[in-house]
LUMMI-277049 format. One record per residue: residue in three letters; x, y, z of N, C-alpha, C, O in turn. Coordinates in steps of 0.2 Angstrom, whole numbers, plus 5000, padded with zeros to 4 digits. Example, Ala and Ser with C-alpha at 12.3 -4.5 7.8 and 13.67 -1.06 7.14 Angstrom:
REM residues 2
ALA506649725039506249785039506649845039507149835042 SER506449895035506849955036506450005039506750065040 
This chain:
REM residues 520
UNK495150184927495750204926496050224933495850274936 UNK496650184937496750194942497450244941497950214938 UNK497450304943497750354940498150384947498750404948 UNK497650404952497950434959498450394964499050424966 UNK498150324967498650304972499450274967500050264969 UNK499250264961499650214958500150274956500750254955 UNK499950334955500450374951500850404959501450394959 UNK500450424964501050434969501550384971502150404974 UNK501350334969501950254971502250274964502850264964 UNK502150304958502650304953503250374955503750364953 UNK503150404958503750444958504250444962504650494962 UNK504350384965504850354968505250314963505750304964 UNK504950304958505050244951505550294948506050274946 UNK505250354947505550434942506350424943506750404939 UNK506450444950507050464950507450384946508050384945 UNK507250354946507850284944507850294934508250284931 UNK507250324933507050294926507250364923506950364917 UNK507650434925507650484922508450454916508950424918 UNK508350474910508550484906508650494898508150524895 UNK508850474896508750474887508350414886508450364888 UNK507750454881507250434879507250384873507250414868 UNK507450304873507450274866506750274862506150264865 UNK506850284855506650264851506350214848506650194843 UNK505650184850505550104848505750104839505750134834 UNK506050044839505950004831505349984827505249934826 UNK504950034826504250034823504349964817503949974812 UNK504549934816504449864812503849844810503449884813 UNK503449804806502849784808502849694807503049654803 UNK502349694812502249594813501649614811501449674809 UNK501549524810500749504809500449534815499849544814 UNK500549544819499949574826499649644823499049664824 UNK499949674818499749764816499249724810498649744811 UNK499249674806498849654802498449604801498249574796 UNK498149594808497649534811497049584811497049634815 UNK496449554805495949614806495349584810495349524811 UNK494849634813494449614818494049624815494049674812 UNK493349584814492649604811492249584817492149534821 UNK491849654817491149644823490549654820490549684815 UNK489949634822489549594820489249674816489449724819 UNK488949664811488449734806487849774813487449754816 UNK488149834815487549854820487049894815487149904810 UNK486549904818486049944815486350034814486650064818 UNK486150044808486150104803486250134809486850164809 UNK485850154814485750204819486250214825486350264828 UNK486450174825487250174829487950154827488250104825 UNK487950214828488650244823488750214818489350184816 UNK487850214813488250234805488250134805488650104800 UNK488050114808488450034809488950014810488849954810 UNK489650044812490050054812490250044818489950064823 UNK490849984820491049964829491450044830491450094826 UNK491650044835491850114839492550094839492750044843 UNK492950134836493550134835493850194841494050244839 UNK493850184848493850254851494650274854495050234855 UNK494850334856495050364858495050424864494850474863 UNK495250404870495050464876495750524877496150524881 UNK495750564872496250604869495950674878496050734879 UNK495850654880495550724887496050794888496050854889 UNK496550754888497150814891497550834883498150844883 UNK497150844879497750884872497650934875498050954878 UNK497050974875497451054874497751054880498251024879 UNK497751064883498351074890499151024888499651044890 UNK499050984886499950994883500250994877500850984875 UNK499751024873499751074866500151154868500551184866 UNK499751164875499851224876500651224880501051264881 UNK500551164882501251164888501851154881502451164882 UNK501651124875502251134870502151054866502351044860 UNK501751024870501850944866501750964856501451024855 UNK502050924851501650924844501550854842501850804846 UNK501350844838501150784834501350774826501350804821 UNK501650704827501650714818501850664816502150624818 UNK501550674809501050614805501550554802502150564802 UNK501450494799502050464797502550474795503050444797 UNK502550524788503250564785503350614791503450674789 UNK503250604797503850674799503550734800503850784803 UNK502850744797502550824797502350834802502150774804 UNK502150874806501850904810501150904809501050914803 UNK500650904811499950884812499550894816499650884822 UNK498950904814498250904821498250854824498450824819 UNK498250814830498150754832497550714829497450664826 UNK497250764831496350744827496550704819496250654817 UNK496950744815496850734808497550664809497650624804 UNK497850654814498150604813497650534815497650484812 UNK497350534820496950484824496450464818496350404817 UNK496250514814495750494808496050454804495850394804 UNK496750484801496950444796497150374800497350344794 UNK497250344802497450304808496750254810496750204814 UNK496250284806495350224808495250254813494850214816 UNK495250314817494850304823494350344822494550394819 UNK493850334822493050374824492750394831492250414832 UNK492950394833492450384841493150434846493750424846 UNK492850494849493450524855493050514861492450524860 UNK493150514866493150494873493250584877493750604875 UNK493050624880493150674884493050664890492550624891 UNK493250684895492850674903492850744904493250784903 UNK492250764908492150814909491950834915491450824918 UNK492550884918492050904927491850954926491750974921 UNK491550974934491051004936491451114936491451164932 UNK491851094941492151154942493051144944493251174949 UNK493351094939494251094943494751154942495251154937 UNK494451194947494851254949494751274958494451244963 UNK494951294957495051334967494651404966494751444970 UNK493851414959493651474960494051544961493851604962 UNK494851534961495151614958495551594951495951634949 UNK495351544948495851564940496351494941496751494936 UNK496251434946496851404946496651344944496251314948 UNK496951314939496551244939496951194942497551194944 UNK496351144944496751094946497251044942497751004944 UNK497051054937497651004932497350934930496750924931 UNK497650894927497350844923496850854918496350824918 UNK497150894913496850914909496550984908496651024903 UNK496250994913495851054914495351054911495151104908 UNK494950994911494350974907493550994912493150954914 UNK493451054913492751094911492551074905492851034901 UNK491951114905491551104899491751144894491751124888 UNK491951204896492251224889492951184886493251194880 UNK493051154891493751124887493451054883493751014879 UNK492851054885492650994883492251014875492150964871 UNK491951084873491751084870492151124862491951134856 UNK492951134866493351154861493651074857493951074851 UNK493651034861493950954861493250924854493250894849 UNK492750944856492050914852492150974846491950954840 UNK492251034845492351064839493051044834493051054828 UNK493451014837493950994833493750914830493750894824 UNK493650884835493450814832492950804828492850754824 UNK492450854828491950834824492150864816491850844811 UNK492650924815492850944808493150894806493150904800 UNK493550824809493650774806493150704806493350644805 UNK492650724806492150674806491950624811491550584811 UNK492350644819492350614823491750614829491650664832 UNK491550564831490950564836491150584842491750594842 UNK490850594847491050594854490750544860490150524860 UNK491050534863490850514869490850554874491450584876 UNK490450574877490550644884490450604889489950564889 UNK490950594894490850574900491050604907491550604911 UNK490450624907490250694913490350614920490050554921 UNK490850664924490950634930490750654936490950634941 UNK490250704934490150744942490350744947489950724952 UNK491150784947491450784951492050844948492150854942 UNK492350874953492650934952493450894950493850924951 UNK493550844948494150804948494250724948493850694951 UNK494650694947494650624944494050594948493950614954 UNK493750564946493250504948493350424945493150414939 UNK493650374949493550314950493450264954493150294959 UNK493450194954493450174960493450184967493150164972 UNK494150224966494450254974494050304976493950304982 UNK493850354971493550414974492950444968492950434962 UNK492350464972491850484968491650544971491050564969 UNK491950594974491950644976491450684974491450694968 UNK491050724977490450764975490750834973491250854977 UNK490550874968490950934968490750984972490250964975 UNK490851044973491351074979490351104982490151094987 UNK490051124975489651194976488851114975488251114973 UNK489151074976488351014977488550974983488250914983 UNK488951004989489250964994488650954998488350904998 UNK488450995000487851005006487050985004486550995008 UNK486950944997486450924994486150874998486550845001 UNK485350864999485250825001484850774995484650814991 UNK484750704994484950684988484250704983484350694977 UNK483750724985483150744980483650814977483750814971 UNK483850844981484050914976484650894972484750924967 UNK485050844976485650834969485450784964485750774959 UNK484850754965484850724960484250794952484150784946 UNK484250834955483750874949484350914949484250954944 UNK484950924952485750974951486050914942486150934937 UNK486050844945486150794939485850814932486150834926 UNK485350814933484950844927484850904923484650914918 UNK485150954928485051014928485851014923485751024917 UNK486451004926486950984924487050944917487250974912 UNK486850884917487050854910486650884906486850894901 UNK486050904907485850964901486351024897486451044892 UNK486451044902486951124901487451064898487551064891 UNK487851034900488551014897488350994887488651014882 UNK487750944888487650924881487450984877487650994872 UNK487151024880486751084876487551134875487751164870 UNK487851144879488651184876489051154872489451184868 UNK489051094872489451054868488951044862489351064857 UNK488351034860488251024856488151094850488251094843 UNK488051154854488051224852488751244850488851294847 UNK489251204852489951224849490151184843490751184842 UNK489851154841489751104836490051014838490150974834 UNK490151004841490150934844489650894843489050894845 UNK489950844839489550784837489550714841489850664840 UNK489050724848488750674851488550624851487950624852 UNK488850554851488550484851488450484855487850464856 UNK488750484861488750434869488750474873488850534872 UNK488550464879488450484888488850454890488950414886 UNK489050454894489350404902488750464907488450514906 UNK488750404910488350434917488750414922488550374926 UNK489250444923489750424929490450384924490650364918 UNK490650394930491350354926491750304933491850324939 UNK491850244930491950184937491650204941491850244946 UNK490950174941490550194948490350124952489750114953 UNK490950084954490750044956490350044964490550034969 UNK489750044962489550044969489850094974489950084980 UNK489850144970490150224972489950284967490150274962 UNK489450354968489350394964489150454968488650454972 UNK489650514966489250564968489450574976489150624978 UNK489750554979489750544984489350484989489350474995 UNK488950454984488350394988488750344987489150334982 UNK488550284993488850234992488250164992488450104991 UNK487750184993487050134993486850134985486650194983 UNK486950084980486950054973486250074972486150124968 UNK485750044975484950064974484950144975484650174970 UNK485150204980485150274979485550284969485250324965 UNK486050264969486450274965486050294959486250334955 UNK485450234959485350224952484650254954484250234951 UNK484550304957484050364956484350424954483950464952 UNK485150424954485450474953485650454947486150484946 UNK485650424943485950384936485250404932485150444927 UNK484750384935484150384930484050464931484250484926 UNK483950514934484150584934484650594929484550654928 UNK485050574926485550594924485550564915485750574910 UNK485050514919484850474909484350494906484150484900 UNK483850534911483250554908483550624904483350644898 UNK483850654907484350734906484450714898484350754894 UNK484750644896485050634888484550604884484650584878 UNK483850584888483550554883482850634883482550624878 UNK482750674886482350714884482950764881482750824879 UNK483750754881483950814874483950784869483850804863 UNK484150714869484150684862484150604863484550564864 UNK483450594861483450504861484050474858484350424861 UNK484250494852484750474848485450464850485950444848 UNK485350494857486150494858486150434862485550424865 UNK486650374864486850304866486950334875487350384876 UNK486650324879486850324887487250274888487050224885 UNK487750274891488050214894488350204901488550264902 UNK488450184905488550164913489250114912489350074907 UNK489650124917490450124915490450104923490250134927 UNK491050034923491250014930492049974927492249964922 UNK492149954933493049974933493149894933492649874936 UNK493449854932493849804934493349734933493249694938 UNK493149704926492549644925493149574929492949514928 UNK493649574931493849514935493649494941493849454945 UNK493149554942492749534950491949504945491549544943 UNK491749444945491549444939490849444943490349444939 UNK490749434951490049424954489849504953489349524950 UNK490249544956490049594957489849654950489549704952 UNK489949634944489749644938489049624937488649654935 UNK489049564938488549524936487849554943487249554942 UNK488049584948487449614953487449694951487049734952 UNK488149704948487749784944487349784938487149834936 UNK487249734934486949734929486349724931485949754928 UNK486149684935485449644942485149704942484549714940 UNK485549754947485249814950485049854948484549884950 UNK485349894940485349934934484649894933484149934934 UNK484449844931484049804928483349824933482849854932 UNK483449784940482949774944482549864946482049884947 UNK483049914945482749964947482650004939482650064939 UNK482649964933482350014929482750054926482450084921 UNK483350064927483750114923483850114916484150074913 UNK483550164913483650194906484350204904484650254905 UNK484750144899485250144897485350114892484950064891 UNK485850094886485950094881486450024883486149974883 UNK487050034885487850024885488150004891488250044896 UNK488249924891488649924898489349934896489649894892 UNK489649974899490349984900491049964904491149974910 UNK491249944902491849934908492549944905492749934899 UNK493049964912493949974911494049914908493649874907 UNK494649904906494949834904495449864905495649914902 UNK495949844910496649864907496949784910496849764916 UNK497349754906497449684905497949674911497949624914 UNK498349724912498749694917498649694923499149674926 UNK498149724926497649724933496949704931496549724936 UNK496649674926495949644924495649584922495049574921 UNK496349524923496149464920496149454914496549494911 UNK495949404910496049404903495649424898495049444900 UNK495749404894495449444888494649384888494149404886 UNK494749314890494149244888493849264894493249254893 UNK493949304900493549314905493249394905492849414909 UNK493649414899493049484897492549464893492049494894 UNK492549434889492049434882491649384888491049414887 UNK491649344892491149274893490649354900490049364900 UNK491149394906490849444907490149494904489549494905 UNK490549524898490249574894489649524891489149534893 UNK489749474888489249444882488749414887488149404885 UNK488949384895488549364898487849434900487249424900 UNK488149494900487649544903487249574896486749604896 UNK487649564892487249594884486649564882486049584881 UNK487149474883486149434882485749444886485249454884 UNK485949444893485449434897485049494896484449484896 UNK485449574896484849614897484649664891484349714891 UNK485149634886484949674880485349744877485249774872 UNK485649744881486249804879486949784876487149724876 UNK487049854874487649844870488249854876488149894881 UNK488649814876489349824879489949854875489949864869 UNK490449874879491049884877491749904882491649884888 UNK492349944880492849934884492950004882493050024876 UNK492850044889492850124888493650134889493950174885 UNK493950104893494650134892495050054894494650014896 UNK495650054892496350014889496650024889496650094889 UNK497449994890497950024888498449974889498449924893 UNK499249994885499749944887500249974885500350014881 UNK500549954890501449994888501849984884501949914884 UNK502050014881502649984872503349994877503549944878 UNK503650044880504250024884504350054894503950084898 UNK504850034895504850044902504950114903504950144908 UNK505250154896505550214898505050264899504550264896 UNK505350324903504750374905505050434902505650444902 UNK504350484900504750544896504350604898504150644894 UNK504250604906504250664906504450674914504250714919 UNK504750614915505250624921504650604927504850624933 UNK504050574926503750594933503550504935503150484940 UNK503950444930503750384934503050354929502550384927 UNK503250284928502550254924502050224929502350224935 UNK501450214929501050164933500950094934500650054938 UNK501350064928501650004928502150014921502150034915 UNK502649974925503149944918503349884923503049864928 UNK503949864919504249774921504449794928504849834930 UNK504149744931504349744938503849774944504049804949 UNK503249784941502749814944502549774950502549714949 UNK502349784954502049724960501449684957501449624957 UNK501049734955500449724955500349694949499949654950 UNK500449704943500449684935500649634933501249614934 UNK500149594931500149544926500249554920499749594918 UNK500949544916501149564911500849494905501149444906 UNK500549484900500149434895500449434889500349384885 UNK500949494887501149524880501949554881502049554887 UNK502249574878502849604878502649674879502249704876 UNK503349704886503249764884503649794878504149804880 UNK503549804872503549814866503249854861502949894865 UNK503049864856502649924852502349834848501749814851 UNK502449804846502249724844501849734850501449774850 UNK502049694856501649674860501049734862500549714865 UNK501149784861500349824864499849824857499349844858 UNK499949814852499949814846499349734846498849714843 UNK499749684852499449624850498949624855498449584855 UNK499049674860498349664864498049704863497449684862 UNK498049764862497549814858497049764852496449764852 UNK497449744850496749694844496549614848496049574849 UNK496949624850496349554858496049594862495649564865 UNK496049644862495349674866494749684863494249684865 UNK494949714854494649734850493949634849493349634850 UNK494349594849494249554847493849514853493449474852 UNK493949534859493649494865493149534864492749494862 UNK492849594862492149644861491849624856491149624856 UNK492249594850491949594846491449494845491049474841 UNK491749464850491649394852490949404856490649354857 UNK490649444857490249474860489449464857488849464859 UNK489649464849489149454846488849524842489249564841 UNK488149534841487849604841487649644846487149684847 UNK487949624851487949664857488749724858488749774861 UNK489249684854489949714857489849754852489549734847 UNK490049834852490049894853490649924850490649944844 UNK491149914854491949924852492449954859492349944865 UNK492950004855493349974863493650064862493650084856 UNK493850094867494050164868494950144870494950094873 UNK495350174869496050174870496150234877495550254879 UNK496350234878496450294887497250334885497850334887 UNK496950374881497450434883497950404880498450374883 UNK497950414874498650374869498950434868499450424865 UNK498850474870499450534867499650594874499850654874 UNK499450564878499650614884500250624885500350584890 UNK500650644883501550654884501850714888501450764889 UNK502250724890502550754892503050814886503250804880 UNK503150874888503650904883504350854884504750844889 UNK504450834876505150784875505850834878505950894878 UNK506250804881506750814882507250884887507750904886 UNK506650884891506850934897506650904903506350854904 UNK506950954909507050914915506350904918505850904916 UNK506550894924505950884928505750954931505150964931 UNK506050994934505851044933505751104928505651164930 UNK505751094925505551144918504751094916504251114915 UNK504751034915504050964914503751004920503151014918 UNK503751034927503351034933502951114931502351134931 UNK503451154929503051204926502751204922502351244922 UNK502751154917502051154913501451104916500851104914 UNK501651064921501051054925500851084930500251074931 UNK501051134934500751174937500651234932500151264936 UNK500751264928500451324923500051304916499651334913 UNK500151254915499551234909499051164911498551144908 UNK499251144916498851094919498851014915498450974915 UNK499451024912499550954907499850894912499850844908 UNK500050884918500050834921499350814927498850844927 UNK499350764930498850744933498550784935497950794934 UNK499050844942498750874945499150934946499750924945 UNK499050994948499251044951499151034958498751004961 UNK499751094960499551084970499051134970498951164976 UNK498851164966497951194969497451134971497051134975 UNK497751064965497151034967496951004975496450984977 UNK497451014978497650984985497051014989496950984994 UNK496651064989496251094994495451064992494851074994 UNK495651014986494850964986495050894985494650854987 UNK495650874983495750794983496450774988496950804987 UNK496350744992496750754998497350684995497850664998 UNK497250664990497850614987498450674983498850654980 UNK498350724983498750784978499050784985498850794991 UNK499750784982500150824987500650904985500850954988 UNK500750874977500950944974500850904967500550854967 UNK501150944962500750934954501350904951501950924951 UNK500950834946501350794947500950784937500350784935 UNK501550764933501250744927501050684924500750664929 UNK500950634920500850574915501250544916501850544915 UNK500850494922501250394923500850354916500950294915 UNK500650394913500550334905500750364898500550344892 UNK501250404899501650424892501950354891502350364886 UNK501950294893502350244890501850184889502050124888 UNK501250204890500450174886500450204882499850204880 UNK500750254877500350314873500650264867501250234867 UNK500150274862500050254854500650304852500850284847 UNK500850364853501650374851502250404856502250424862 UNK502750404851503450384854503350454858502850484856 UNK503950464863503750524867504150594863504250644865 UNK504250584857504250634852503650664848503650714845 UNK502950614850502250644845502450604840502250634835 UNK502750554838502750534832502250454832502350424837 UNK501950434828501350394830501650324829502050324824 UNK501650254833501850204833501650164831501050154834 UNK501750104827501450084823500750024825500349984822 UNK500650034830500350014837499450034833498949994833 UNK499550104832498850144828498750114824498150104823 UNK499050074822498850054814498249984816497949954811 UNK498149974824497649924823496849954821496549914818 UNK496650004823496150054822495850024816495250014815 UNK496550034809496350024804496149954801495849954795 UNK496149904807495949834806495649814809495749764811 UNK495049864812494549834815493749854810493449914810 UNK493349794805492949814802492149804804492049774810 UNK491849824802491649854795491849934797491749954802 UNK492149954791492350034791492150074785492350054780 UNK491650134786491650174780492050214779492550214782 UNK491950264772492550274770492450364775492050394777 UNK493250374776493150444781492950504776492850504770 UNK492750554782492550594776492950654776493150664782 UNK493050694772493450764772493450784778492850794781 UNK493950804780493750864785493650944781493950974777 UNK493050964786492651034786493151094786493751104789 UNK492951134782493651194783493151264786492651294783 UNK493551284791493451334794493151414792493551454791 UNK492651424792492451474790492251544794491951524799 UNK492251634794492151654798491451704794491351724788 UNK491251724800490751794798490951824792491551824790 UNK490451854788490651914783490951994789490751994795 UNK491352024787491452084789491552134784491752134778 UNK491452184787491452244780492152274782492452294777 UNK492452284787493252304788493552244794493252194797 UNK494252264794494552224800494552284808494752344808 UNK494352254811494152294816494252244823494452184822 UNK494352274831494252244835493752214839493352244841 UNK493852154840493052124843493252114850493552054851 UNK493152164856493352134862493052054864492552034862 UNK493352024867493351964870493251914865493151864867 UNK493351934857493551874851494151854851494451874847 UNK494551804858494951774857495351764852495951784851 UNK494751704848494951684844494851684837494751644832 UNK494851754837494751774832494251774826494451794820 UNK493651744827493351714821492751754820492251724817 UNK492551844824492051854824491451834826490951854823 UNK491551794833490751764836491351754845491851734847 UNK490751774849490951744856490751694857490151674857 UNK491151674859490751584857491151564867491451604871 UNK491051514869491451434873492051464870492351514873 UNK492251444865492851434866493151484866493751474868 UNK493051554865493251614868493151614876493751634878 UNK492551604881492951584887493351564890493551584896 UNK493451484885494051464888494651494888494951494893 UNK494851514882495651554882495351594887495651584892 UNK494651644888494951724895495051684902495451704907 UNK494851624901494851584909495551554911495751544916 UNK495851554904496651554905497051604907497351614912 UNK496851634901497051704901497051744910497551764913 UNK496451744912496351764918496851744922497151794926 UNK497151674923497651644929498251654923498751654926 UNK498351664919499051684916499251734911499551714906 UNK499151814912498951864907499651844901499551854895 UNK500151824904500651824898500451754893500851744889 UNK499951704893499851664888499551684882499451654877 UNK499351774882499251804878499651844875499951874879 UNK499751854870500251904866499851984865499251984863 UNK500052024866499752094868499252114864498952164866 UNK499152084859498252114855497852084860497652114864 UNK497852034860497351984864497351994870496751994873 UNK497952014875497652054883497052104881496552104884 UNK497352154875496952224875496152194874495652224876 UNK496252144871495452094868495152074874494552074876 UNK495652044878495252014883495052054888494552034891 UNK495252114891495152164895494352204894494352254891 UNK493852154896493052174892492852224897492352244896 UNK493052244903492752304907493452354907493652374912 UNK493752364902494352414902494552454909494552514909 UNK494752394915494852404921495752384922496052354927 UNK496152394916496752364915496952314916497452294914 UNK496652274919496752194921496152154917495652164913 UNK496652084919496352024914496151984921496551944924 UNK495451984922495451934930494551914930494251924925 UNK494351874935493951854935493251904933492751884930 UNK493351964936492752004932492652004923492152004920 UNK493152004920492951994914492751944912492451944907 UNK492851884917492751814915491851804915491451764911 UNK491751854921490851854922490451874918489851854917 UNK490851924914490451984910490351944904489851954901 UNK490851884900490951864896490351794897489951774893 UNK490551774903490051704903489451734904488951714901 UNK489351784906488351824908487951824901487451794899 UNK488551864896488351864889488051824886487551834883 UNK488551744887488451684883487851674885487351684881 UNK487751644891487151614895486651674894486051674897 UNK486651744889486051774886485751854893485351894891 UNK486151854898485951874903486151954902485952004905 UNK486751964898486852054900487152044891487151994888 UNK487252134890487652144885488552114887488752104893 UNK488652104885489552094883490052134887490452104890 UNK489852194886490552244890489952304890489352314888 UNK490352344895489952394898489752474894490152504889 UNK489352494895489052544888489752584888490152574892 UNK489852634883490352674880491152644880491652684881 UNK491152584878491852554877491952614870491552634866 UNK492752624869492752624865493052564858493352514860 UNK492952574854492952514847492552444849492752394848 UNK491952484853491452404856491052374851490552414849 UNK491052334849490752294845490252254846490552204850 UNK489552244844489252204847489252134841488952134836 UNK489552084843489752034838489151984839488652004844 UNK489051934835488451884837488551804841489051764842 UNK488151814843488251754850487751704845487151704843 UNK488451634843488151604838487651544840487651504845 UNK487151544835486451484837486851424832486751374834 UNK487051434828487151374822487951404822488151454819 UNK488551344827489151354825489451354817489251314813 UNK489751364816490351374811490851334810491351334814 UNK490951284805491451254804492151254798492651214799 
């Protein structure tokens, strides 16, 4: 996902493309009803079922900045419960290390920590959905361009960062999976093309990869590991990471790679890539992220990464809701040409939007305070391509209109088979209580401190007004009038088992239960 250099050349594009947002004509072609059949996988990987996926990373942060969603009549809806009805099974999260500046300030682009990753994995699994966790060890985007090591493993020499690896996707799988998050897949890096971690030598790389695959195969053999690289139209250099993976023994499931059509080549030179390395070394393949633009117009004022007239883009399809419509199921379909090896295919941030119909300075406030754009200028003091905070160059890749309203582009999801039938979503349920009573640092209300209660204090910490005033008095767990990073420790020490909660003689202190089997 080439997301840094390409989004600073879009904001020179912004200023030309600011205006009224049209409304595509959702019609439907045969492209919406051309169905994909991939070959029967075994029982044990996913159910048999090809991976209909989704890299939804940045919802709660522009949920919070104001984004909604909703469903084909018109109603407002969970994203999640929209994506279901729509065929998707499989969500996508990226996960860093630490993207903040250590006093409360995120870097932006989602604001995807672990706990943001394990509130993303409690929602998706109430609608029946898998995950992919793709921990990029790194405090902020990791691609080709940059593999950046995070802030507090800089000084590592590579025996200790390679047991830091292990050390890490342990804790990440083990809080996502305690917050109820339903687990299929690993990434072990994300575009690592002959870059990871801050190493640049392929053979070190993959001492740091197998540290990182042994981490998912002693928490759970069952979970699918996969290794992910960027761009299969360099088709040698594909073909000598699969060599190398191979020659040094790495334990993995899944070769993975970007596809994005109009910098990737075509769709005959992805299936002939992916199926050449499938047979040859016995893994399953697929296309972790995708994407294509349905119009040129931009809706959150900050500039696309390609539309018509890009230098660099090879355009194959209409930019159109039809034409992304027809390449989305030609991708579907180059994976599934693959054989029993193809896997299936992830979409990249179909729903990343902008708030509809404000300016660019009111959109920049919600990127630098909810962290729903690429980047905040905090991030600027670890990635030296931020220059100040800047939102979504692919709201006009997104599967819906820049209203949240879904485009009929989704509907290829539903034509990719074999598919079982979805299952209800789970309804939430909370502790028995004998009275209603105050639980400090119960966020969210459900009688248990959980993840997902430190993430709201973590918010809360860098912005006390995102609470409404029961919830400060809640979050203030050493009754010091402030909501700040000391609360945030007392509350993390808790979880991680290490002290009581809040400090002896609170008054109305509750000791709530710190849960071992999440609640759904």
């Amino acid at each position: 996902m080439r997301i840094l250099t390409k989004m600073l050349a879009s904001v020179t594009a912004a200023v030309l493309m600011i205006g009224a947002v049209g409304i595509p004509q959702q019609g439907r072609t045969a492209a919406y009803d051309a169905d994909v059949t991939f070959s029967q996988l075994p029982a044990s990987v996913n159910g048999g079922e090809p991976i209909r996926g989704v890299d939804v990373s940045s919802i709660l942060s522009i949920e919070e900045a104001g984004v909604r969603f909703y469903d084909a009549d018109g109603t407002e809806d969970d994203l999640f419960a929209i994506l279901a009805d729509h065929g998707v099974n499989y969500i996508r999260v990226r996960v860093w290390n630490e993207p903040n500046d250590g006093e409360g300030h995120s870097y932006g682009g989602g604001n995807n920590d672990v706990d943001t990753a394990c509130a993303i994995g409690r929602r998706a699994a109430r609608y029946g959905l898998k995950l992919l966790v793709d921990i990029q060890y790194s405090d902020f985007w990791a691609d080709p361009a940059k593999q950046q090591r995070p802030k507090y493993w800089a000084s590592h020499d590579h025996d200790t960062l390679t047991g830091e690896i292990y050390k890490w996707t342990t804790w990440v799988l083990t809080a996502i999976t305690e917050a109820g998050g339903d687990i299929g897949m690993v990434q072990v890096g994300n575009e690592t093309n002959c870059h990871f971690c801050g190493e640049t030598d392929m053979y070190q790389i993959c001492d740091l990869f197998a540290s990182g695959d042994k981490a998912v195969r002693d928490f759970d053999p069952g979970i699918l590991i996969a290794h992910h690289f960027a761009d299969p139209s360099h088709v040698d250099d594909y073909y000598w990471y699969a060599k190398v993976l191979n020659e040094r023994q790495v334990d993995y499931d899944v070769f993975a790679t970007s596809y994005y059509p109009y910098w990737h080549g075509t769709t005959d030179n992805l299936t002939t890539v992916l199926k050449t390395i499938g047979d040859t070394y016995g893994k399953y393949v697929m296309v972790a992220e995708t994407a294509y633009p349905y119009t040129n117009d931009d809706g959150d004022n900050f500039g696309n990464v390609v539309s018509a007239g890009s230098s660099d883009a090879t355009f194959r399809y209409d930019i159109s809701v039809d034409g992304q419509a027809q390449c989305l199921t030609d991708v579907f379909r180059a994976v599934a040409a693959c054989g029993d090896k193809g896997l299936g295919v992830f979409y990249w941030e179909p729903a990343w939007l902008g708030v509809p119909d404000i300016s660019w300075a009111e959109q920049r406030e919600h990127w630098r305070g909810q962290g729903s754009g690429w980047a905040t200028d905090y991030a600027a003091a670890y990635d030296p391509d931020v220059t100040e905070a800047g939102g979504s160059s692919y709201d006009n890749q997104a599967l819906f209109d820049m209203h949240g309203r879904p485009l009929s582009s989704l509907d290829v999801f539903l034509h990719v088979y074999p598919q079982a039938a979805r299952p209800e979503p789970t309804e939430a349920t909370t502790l028995p209580m004998e009275e209603k009573t105050v639980y400090f640092g119960d966020l969210d209300d459900d009688a248990a401190l959980t993840v997902f209660d430190l993430a709201l204090l973590k918010r809360a910490a860098a912005d006390p007004e995102a609470l409404d005033r029961d919830a400060r008095t809640t979050a203030d767990l050493n009754a010091d009038g402030r909501i700040d990073a000391a609360d945030v420790v007392l509350l993390q020490d808790y979880l991680h088992g290490s002290r009581a909660p809040f400090p002896a003689g609170r008054d109305r202190q509750i000791q709530v239960p710190r849960r071992d089997e999440p609640r759904m």
